[in-house]
N, C-alpha and C positions, 0 to 999 in steps of 0.2 A: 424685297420681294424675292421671294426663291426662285430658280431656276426648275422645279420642281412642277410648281402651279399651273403652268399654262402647256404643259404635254397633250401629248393625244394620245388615251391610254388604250386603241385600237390600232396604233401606227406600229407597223413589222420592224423590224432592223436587218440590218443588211446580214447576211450568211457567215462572216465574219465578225460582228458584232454580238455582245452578248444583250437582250431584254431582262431588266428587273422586272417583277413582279409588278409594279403600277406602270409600265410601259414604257421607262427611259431605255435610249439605247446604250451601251457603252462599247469601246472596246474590246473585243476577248482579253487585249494583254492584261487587264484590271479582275480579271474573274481567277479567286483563287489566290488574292496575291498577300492576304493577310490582311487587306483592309478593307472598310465596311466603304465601296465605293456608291451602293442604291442606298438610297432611305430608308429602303425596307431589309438591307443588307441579307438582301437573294444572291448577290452578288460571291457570297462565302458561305452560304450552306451548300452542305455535303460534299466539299474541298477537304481533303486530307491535311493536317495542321491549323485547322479553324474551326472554331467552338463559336457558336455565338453569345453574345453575355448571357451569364449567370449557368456557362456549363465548365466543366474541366475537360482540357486534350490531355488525354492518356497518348502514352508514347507509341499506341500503334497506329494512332492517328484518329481513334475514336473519338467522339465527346457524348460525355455520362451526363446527368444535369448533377448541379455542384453542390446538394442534397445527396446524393448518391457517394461522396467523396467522404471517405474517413469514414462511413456508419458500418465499419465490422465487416463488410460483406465483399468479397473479388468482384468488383465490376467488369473491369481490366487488369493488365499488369500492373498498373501502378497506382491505382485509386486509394491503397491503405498505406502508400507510403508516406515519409515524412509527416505523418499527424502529429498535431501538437498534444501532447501528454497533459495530464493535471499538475499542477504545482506540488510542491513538494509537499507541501500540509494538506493536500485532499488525495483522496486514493480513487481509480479510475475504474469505473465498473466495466462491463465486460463492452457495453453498448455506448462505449468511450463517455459518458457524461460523469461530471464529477462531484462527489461530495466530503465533507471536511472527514478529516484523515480517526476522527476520535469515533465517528458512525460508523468505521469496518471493524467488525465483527464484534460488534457488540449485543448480537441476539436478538437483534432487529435487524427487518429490509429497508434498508433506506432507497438500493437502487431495484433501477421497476424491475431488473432483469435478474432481481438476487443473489449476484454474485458477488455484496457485498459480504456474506455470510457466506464463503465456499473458504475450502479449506481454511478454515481457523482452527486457531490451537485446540487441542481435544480438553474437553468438558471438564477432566478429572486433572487431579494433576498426579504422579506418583506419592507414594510414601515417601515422611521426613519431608515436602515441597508443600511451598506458599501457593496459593492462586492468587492471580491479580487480579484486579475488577477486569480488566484487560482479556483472562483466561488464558493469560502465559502463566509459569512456573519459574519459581526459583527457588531456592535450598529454605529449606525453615530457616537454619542459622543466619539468612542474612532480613528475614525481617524483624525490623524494629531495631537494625543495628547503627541507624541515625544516618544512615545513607540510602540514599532513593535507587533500591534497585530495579522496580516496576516503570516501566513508561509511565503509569498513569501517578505514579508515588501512592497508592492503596499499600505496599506493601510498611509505611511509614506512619499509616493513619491507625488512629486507639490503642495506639502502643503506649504502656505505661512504663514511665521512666525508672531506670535501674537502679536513683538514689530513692524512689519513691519504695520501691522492692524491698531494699535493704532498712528505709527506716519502719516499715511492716513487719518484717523478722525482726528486728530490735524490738519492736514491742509485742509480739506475739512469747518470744523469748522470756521476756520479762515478764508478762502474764504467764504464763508455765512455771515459771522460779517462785511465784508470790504463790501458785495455786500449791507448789510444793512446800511451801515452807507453814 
């Protein structure tokens, strides 16, 4: 049986005592003390250093609800501190949610707030340069030189091998010399 159940929630407390909200009396020294001393923990709302569950204390003493914590926006001093980042394979939109690292900027909106598509590499690539599926640039000379210079290895892909090259000119050659002769 609780202690709780048989109150009289019309009964005053004494001048120095604090009332919860369903009418128990307490002490004052318990109001404010970091713990939830009433049931209905009256007892630590609007106490400087007390949040009740499911908010965050900012360090000036505020509580935000813990929805408000890390979503982009200065609640407080410290509401955007310490967020946890995306893992190393997914890339963080602006509105901190994450998606896999190969969706930025790939010419689509993956995130709602489009900033998976914000400064990406420019559309063209220079003269003499590869573009990657990726829409980074590298040197012509290094595609198809049997080493993955592209994150994505596109610049590695429909390349036709160098002995395959050389036995093309051997018989293009040879067709030329019979067509002479």
């Amino acid at each position: 049986m609780s202690d709780e159940e048989n109150c009289d929630p019309t009964a005053t407390c004494s001048p120095t005592d604090f009332q919860c909200d369903n009418g128990r009396c307490l002490s004052s020294s318990v109001r404010c003390d970091h713990l939830f001393d009433c049931a209905d923990m009256t007892d630590e709302i609007g106490c400087k250093g007390t949040c009740l569950p499911g908010n965050f204390l900012c360090s000036d003493g505020k509580c935000i609800p813990e929805s408000q914590r890390c979503d982009n926006h200065k609640d407080c001093s410290d509401d955007e501190l310490h967020c946890v980042a995306c893992p190393p394979n997914e890339f963080q939109c602006a509105d901190r949610t994450c998606i896999p690292i190969r969706m930025h900027c790939n010419g689509y909106h993956e995130c709602q707030d489009k900033s998976d598509e914000l400064n990406c590499p420019s559309e063209k690539c220079a003269k003499n340069h590869f573009q990657c599926s990726d829409k980074t640039c590298i040197p012509e000379h290094k595609r198809c030189d049997g080493h993955t210079d592209c994150k994505d290895g596109s610049d590695e892909g429909n390349c036709i091998a160098r002995d395959s090259l050389t036995g093309l000119y051997e018989i293009y050659s040879w067709l030329v010399s019979r067509k002479k002769a």
